[in-house]
Jmol script that loads the backbone (N, CA, C; Angstrom):
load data "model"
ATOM      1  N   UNK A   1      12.617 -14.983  18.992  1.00  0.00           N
ATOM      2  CA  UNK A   1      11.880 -13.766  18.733  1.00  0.00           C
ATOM      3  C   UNK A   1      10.382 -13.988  18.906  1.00  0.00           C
ATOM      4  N   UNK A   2      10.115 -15.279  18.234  1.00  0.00           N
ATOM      5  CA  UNK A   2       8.732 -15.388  18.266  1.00  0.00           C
ATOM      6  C   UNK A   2       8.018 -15.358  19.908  1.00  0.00           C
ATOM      7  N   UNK A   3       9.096 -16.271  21.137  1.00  0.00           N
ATOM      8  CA  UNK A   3       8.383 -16.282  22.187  1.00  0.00           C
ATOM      9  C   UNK A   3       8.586 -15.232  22.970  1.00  0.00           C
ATOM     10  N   UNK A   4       9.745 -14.175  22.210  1.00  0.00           N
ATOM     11  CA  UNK A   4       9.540 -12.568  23.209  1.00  0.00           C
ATOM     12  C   UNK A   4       8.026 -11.863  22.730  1.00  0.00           C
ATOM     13  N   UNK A   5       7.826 -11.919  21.545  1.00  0.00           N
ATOM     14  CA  UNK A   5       6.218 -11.273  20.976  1.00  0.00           C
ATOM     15  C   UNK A   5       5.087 -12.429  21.971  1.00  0.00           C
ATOM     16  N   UNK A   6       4.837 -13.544  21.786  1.00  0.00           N
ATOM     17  CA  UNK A   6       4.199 -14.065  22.628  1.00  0.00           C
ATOM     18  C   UNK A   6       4.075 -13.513  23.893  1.00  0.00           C
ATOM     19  N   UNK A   7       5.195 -13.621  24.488  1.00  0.00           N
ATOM     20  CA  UNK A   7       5.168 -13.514  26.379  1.00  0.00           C
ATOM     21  C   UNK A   7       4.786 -11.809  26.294  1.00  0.00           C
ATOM     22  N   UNK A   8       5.486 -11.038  25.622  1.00  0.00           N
ATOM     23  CA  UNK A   8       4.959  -9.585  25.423  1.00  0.00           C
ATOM     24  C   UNK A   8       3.255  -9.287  25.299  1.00  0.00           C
ATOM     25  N   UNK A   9       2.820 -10.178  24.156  1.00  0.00           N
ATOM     26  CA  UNK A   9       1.592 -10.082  23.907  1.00  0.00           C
ATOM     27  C   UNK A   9       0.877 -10.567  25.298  1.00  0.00           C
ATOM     28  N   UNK A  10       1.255 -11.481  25.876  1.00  0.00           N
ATOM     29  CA  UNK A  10       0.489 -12.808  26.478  1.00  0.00           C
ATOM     30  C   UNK A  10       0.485 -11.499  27.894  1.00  0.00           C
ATOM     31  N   UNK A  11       1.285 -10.534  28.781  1.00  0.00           N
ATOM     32  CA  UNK A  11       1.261 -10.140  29.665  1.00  0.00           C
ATOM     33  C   UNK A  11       1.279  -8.398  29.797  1.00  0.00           C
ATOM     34  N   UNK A  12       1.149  -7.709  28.457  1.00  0.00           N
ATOM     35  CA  UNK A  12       0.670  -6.616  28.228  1.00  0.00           C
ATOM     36  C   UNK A  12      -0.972  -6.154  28.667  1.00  0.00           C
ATOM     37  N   UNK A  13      -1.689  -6.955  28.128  1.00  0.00           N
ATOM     38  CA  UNK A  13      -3.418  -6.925  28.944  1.00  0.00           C
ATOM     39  C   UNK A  13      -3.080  -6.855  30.308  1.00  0.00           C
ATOM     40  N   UNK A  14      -2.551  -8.209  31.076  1.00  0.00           N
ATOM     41  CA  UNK A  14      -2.672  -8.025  32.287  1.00  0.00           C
ATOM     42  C   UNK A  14      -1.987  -6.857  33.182  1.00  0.00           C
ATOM     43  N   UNK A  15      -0.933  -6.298  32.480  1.00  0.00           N
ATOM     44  CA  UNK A  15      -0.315  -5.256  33.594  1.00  0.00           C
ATOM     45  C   UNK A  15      -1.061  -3.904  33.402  1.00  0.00           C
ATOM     46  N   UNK A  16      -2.215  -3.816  31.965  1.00  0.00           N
ATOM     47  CA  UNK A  16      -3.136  -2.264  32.018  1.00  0.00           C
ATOM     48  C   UNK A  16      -3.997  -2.795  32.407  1.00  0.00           C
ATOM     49  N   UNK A  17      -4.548  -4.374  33.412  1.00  0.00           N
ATOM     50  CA  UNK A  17      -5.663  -4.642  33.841  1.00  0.00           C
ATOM     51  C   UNK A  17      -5.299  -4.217  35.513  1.00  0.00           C
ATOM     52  N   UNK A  18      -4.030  -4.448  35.404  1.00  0.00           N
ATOM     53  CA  UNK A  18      -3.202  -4.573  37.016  1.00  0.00           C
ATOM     54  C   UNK A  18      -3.320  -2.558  37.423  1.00  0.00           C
ATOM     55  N   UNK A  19      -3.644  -2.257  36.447  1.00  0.00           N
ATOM     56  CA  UNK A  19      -3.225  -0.753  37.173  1.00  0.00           C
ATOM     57  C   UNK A  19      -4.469   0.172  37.108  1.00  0.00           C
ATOM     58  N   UNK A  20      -5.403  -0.515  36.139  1.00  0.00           N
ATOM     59  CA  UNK A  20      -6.380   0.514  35.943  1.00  0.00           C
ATOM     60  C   UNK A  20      -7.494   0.359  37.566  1.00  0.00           C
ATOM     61  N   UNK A  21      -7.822   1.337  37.929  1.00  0.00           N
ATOM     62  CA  UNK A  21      -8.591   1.989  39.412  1.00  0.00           C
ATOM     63  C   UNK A  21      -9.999   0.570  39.502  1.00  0.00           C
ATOM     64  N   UNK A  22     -10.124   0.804  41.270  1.00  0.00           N
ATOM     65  CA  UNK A  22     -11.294  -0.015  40.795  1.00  0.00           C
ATOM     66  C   UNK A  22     -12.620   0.743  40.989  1.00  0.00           C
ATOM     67  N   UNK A  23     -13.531  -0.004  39.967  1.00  0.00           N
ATOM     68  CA  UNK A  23     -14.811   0.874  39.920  1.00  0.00           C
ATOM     69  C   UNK A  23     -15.683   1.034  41.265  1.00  0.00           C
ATOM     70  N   UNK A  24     -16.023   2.331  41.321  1.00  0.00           N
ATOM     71  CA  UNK A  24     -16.622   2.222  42.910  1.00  0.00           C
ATOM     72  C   UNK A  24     -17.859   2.184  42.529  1.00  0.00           C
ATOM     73  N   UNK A  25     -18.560   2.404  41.278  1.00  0.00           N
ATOM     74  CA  UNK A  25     -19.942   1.870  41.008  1.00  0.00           C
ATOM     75  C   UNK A  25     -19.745   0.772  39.692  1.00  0.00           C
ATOM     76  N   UNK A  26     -21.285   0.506  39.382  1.00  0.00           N
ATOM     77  CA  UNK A  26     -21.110  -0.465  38.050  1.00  0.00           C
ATOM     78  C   UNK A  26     -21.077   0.333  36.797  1.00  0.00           C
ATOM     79  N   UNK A  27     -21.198   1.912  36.736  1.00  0.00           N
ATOM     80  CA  UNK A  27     -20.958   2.670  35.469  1.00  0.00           C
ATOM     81  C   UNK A  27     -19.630   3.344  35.140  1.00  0.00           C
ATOM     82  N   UNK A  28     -19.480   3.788  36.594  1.00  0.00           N
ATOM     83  CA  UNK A  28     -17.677   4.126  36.666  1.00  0.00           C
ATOM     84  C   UNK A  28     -16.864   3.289  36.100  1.00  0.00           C
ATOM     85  N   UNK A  29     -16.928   2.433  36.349  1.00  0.00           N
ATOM     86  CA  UNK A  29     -15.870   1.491  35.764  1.00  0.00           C
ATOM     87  C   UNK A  29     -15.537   1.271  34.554  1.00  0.00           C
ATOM     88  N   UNK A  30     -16.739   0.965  33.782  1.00  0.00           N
ATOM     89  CA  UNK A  30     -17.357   0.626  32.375  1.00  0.00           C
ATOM     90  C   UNK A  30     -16.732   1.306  31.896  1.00  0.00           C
ATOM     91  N   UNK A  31     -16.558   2.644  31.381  1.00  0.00           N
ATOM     92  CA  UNK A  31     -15.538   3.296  30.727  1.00  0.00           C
ATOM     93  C   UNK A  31     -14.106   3.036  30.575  1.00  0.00           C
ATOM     94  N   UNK A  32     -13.851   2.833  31.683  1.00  0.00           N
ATOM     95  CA  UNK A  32     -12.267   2.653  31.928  1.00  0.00           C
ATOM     96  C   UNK A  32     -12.338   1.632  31.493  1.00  0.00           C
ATOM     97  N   UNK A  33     -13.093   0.528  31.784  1.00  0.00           N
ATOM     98  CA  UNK A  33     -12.774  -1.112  31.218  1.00  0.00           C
ATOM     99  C   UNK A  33     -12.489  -0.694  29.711  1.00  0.00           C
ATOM    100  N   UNK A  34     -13.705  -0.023  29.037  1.00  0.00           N
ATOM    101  CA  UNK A  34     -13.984   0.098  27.564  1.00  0.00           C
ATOM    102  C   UNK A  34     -12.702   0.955  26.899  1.00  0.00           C
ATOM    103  N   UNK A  35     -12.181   1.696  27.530  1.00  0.00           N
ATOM    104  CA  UNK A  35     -10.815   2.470  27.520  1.00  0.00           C
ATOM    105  C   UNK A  35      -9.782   1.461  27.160  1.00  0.00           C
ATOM    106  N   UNK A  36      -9.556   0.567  28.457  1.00  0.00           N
ATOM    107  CA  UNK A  36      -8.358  -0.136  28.141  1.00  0.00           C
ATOM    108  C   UNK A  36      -8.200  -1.256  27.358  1.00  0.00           C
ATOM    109  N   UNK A  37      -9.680  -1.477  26.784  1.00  0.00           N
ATOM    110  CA  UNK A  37      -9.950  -2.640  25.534  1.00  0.00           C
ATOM    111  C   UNK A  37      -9.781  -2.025  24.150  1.00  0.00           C
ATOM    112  N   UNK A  38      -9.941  -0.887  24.215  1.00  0.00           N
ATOM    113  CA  UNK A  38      -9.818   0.007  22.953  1.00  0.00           C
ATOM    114  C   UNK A  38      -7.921  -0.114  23.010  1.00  0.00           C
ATOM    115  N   UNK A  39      -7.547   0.577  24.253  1.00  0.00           N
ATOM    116  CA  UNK A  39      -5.815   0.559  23.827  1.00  0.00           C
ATOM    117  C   UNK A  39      -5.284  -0.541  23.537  1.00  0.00           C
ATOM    118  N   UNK A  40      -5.884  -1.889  24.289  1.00  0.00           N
ATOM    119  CA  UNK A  40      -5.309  -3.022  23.901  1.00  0.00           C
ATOM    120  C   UNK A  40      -5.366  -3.278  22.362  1.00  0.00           C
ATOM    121  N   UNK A  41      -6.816  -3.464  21.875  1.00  0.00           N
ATOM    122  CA  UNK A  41      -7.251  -3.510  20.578  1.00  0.00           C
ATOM    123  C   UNK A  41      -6.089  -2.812  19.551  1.00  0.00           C
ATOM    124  N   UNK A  42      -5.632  -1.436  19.784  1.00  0.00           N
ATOM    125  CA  UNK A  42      -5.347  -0.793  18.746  1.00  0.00           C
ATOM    126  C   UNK A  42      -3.637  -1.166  19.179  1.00  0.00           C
ATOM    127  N   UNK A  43      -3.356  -1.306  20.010  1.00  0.00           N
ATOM    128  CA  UNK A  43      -1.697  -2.103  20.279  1.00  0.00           C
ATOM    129  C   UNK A  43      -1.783  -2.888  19.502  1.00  0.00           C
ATOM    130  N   UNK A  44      -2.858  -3.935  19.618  1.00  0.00           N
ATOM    131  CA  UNK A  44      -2.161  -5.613  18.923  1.00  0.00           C
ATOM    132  C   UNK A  44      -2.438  -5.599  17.407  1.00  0.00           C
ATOM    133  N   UNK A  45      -3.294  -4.589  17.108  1.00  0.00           N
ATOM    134  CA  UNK A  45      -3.160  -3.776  15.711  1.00  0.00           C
ATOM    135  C   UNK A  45      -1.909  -3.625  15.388  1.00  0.00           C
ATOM    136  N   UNK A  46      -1.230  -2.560  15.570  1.00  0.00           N
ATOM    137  CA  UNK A  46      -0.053  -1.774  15.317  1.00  0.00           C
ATOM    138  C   UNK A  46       1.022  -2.966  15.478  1.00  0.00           C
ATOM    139  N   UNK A  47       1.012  -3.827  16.684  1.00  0.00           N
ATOM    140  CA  UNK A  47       2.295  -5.132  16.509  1.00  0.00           C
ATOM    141  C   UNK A  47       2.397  -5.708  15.689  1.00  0.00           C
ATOM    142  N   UNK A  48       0.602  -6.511  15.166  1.00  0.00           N
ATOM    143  CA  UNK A  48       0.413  -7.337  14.355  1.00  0.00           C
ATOM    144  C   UNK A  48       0.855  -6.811  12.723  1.00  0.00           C
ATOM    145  N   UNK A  49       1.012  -5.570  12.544  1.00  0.00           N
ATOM    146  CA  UNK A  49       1.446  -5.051  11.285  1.00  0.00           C
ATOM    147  C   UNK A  49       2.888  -4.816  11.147  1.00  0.00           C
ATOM    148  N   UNK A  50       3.230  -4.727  12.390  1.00  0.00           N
ATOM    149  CA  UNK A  50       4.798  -4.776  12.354  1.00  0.00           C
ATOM    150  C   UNK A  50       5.242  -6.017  11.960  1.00  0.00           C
ATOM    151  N   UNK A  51       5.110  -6.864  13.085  1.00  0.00           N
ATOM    152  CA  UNK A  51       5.097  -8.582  12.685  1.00  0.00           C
ATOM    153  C   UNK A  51       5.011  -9.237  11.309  1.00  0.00           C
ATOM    154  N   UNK A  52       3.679  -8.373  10.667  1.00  0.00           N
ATOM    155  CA  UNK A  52       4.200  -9.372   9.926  1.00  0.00           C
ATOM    156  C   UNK A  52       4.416  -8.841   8.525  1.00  0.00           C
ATOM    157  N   UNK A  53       4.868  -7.293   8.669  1.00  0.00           N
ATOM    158  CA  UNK A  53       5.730  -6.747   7.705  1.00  0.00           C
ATOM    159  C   UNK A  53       7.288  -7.187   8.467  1.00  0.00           C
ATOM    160  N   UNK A  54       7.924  -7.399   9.475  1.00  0.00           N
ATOM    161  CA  UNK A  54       9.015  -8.011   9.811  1.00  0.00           C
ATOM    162  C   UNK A  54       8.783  -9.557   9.222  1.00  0.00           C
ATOM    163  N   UNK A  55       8.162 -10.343   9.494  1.00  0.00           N
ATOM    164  CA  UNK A  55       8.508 -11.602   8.908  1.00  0.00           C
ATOM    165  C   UNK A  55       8.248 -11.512   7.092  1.00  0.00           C
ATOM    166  N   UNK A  56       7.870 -10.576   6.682  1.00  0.00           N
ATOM    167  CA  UNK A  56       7.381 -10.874   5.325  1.00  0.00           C
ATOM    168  C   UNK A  56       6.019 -11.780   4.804  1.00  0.00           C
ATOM    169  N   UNK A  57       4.812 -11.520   5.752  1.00  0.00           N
ATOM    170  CA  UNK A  57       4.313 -12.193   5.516  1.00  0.00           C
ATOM    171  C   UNK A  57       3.248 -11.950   4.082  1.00  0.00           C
ATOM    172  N   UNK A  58       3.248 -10.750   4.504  1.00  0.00           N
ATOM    173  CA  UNK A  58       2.363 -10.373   3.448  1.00  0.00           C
ATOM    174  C   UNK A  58       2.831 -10.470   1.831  1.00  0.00           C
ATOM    175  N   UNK A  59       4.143 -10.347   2.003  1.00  0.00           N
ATOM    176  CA  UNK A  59       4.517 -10.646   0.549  1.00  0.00           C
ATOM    177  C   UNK A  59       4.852 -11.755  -0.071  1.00  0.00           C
ATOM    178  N   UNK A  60       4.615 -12.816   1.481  1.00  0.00           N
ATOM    179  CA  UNK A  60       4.587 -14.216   0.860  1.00  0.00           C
ATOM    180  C   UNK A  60       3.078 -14.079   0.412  1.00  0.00           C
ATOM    181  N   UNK A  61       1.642 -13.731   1.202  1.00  0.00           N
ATOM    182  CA  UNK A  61       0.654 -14.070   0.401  1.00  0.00           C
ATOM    183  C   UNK A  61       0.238 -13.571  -0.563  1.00  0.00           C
ATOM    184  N   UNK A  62       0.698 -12.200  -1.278  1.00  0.00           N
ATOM    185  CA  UNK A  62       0.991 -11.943  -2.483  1.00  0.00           C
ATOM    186  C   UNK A  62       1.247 -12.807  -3.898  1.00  0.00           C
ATOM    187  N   UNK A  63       3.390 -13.443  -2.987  1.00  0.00           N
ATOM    188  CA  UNK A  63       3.724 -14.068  -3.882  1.00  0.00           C
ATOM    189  C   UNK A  63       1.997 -15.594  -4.247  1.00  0.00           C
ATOM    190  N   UNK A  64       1.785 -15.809  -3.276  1.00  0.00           N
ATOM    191  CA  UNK A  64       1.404 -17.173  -3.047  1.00  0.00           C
ATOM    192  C   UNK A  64      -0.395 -16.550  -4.180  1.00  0.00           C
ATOM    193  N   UNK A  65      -0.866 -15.798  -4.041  1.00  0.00           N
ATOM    194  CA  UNK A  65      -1.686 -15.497  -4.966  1.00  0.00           C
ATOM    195  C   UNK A  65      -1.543 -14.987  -6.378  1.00  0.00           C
ATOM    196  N   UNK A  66      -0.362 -14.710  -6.529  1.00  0.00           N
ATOM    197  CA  UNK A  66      -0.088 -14.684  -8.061  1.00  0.00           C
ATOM    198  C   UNK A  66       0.345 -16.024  -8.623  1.00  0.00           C
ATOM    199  N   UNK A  67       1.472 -16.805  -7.914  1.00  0.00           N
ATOM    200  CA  UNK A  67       1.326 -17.827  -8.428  1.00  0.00           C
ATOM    201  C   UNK A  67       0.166 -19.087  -8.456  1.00  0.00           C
ATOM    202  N   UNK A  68      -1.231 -18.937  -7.813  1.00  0.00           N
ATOM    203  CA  UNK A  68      -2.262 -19.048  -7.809  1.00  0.00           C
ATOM    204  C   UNK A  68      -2.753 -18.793  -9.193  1.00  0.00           C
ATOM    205  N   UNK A  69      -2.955 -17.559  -9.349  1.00  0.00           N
ATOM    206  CA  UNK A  69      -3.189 -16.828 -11.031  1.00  0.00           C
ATOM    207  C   UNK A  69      -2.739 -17.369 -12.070  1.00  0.00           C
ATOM    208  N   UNK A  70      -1.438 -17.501 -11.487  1.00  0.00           N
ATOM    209  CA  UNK A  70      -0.903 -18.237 -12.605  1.00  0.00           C
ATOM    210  C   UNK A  70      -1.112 -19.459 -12.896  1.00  0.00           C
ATOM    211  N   UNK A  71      -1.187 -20.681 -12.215  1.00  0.00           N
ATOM    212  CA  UNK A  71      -1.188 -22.094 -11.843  1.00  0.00           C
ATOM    213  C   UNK A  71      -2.952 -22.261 -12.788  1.00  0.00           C
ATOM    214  N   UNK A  72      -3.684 -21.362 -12.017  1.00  0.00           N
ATOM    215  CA  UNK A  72      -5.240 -21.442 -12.743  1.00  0.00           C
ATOM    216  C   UNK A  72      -5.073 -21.153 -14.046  1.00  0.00           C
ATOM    217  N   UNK A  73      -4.384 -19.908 -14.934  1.00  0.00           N
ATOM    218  CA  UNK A  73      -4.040 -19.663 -15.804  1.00  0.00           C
ATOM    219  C   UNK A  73      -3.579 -21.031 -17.006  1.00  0.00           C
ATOM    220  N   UNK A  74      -2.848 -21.885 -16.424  1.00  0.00           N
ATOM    221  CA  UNK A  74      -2.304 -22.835 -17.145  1.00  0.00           C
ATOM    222  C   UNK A  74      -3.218 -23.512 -17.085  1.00  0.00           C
ATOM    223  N   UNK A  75      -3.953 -24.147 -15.701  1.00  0.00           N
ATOM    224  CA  UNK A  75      -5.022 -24.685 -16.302  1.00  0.00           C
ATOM    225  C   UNK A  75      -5.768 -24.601 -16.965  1.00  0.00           C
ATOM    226  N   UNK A  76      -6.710 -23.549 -16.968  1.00  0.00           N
ATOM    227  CA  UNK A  76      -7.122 -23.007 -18.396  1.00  0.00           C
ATOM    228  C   UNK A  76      -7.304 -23.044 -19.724  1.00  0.00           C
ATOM    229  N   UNK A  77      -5.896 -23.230 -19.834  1.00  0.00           N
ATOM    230  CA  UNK A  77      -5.356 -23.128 -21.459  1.00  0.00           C
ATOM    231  C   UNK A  77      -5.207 -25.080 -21.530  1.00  0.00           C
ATOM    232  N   UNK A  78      -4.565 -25.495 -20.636  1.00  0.00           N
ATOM    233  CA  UNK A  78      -4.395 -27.115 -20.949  1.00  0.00           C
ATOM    234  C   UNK A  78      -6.094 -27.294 -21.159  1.00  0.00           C
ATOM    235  N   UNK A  79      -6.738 -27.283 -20.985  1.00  0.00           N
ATOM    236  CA  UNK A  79      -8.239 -27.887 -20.760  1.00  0.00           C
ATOM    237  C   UNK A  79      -9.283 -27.207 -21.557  1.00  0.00           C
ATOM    238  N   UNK A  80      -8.546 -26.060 -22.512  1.00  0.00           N
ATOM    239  CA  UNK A  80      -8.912 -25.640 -23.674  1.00  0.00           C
ATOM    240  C   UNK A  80      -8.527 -26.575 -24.811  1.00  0.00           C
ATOM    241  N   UNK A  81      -9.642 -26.773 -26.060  1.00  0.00           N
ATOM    242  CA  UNK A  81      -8.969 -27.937 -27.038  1.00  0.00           C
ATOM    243  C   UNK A  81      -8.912 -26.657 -28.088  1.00  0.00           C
ATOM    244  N   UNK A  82      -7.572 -27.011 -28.421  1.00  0.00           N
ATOM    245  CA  UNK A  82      -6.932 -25.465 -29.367  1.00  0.00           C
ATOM    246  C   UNK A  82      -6.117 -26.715 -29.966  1.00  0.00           C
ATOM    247  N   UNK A  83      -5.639 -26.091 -31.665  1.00  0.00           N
ATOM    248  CA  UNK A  83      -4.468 -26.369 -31.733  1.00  0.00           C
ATOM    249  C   UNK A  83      -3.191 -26.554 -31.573  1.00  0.00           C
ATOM    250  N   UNK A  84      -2.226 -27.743 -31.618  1.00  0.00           N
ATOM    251  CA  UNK A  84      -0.812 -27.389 -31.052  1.00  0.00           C
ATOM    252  C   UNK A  84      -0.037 -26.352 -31.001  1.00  0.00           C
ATOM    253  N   UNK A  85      -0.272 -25.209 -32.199  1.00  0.00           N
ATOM    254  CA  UNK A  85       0.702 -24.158 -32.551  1.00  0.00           C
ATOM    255  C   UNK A  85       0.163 -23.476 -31.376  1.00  0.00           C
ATOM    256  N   UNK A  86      -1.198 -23.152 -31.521  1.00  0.00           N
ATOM    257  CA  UNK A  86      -1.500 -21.809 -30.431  1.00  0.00           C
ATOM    258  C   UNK A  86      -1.061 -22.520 -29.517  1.00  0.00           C
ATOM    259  N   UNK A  87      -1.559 -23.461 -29.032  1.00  0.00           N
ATOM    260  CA  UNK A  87      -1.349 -23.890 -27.580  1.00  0.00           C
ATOM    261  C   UNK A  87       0.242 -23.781 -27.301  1.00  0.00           C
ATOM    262  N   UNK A  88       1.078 -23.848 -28.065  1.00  0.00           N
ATOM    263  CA  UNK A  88       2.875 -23.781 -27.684  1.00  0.00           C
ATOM    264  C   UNK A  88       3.005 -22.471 -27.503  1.00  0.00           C
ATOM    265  N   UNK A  89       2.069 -21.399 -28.385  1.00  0.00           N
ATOM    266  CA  UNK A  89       2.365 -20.344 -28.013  1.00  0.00           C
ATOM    267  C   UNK A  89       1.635 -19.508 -26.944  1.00  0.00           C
ATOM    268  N   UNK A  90       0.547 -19.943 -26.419  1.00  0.00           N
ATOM    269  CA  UNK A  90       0.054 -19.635 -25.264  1.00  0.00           C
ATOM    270  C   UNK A  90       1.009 -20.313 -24.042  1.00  0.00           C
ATOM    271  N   UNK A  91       1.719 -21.613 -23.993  1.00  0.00           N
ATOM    272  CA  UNK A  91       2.233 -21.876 -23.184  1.00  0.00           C
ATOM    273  C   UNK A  91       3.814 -21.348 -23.238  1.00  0.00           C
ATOM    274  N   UNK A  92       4.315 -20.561 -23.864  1.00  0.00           N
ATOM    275  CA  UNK A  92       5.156 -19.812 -23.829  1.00  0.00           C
ATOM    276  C   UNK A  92       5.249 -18.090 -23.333  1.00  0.00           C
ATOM    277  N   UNK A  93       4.149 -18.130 -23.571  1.00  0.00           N
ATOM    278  CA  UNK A  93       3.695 -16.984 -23.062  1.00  0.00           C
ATOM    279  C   UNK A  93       2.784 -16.675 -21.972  1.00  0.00           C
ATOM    280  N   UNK A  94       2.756 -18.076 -21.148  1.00  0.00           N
ATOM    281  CA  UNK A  94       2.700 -18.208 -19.802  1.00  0.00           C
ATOM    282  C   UNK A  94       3.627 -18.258 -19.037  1.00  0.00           C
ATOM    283  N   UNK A  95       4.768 -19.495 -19.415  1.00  0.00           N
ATOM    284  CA  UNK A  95       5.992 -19.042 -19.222  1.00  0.00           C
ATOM    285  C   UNK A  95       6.639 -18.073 -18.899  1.00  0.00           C
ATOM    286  N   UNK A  96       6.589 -17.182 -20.223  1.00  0.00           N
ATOM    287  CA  UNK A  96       7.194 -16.038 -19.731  1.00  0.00           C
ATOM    288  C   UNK A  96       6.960 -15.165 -18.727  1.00  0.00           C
ATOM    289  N   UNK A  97       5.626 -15.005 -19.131  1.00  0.00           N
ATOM    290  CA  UNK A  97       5.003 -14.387 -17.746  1.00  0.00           C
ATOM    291  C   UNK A  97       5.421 -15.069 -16.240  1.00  0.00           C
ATOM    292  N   UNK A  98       5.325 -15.975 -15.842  1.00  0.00           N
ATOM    293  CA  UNK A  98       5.847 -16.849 -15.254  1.00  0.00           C
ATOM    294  C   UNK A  98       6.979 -16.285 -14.411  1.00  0.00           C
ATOM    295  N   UNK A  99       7.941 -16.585 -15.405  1.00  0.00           N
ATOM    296  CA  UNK A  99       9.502 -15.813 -15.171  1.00  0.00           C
ATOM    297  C   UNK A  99       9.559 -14.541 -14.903  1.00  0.00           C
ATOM    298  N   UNK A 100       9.007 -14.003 -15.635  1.00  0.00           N
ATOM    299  CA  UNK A 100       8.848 -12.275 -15.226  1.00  0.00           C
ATOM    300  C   UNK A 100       8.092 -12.140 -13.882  1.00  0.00           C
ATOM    301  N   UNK A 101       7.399 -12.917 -13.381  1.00  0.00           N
ATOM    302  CA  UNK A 101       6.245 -12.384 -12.234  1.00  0.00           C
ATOM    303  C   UNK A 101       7.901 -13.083 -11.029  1.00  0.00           C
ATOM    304  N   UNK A 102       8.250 -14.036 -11.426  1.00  0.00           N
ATOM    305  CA  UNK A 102       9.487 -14.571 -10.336  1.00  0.00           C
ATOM    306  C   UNK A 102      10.626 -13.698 -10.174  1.00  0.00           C
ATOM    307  N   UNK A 103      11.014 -13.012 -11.198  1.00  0.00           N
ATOM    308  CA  UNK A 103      12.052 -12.405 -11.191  1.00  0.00           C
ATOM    309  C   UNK A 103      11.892 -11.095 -10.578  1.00  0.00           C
ATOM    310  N   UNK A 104       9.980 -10.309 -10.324  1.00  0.00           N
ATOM    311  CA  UNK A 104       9.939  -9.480  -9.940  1.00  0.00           C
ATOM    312  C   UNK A 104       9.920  -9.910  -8.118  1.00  0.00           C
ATOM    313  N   UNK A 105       9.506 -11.071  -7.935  1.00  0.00           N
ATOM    314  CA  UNK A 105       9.509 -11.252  -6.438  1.00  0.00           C
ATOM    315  C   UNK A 105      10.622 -11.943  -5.938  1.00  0.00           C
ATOM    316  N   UNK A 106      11.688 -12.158  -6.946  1.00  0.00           N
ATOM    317  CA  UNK A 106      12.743 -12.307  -6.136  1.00  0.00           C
ATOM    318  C   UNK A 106      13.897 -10.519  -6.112  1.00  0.00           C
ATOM    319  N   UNK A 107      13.569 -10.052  -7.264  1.00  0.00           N
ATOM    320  CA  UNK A 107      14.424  -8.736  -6.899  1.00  0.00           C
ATOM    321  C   UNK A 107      13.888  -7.310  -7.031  1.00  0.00           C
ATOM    322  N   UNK A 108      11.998  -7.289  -7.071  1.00  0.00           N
ATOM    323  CA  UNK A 108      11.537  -6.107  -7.152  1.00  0.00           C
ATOM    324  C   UNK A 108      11.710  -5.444  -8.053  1.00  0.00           C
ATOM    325  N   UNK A 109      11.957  -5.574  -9.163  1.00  0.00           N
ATOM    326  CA  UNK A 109      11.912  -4.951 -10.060  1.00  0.00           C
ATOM    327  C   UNK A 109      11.320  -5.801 -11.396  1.00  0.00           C
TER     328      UNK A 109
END
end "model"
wireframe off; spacefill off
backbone 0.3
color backbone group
């Protein structure tokens, strides 16, 4: 899949470079060039959001910044000098959170 999007990507420019007219002055042209850089532009837009709502990417960097949040979170609290009680109960209630933030990115809810 990945090298049909490649070769797609890689030879889409060249076939709206292959067809667009040639300029019979140096201003004529300019437009049309600026034309078919705009359609290209806003194509590899629109793929690139497909892509990588098809691979899931974005909700890996989601997942990957909450558990970030979280990871800093614990640090935090370890490198705070608190007592044992709070501290068991802050680290339980990271935990939990924890579990709850996993359980929402493994089943959305």
């Amino acid at each position: 899949m990945k090298k049909i999007t490649l070769i797609s990507f890689a030879s889409m420019p060249m076939a709206l470079f292959a067809q667009a007219p040639a300029p019979s002055s140096s201003f004529d042209g300019f437009g049309s060039v600026l034309m078919v850089l705009l359609i290209c532009v806003i194509i590899f837009i629109v793929c690139r959001e497909l892509l990588c709502w098809y691979y899931k990417i974005n909700k890996m960097v989601s997942n990957q910044e909450e558990i970030i949040r979280l990871l800093k979170k614990i640090a935090n609290e370890t490198n705070a000098p608190t007592n044992n009680t709070k501290l068991q109960e802050e680290k339980k209630g990271v935990l939990k959170e924890l579990a709850d933030s996993t359980k929402f990115m493994v089943t959305g809810k």
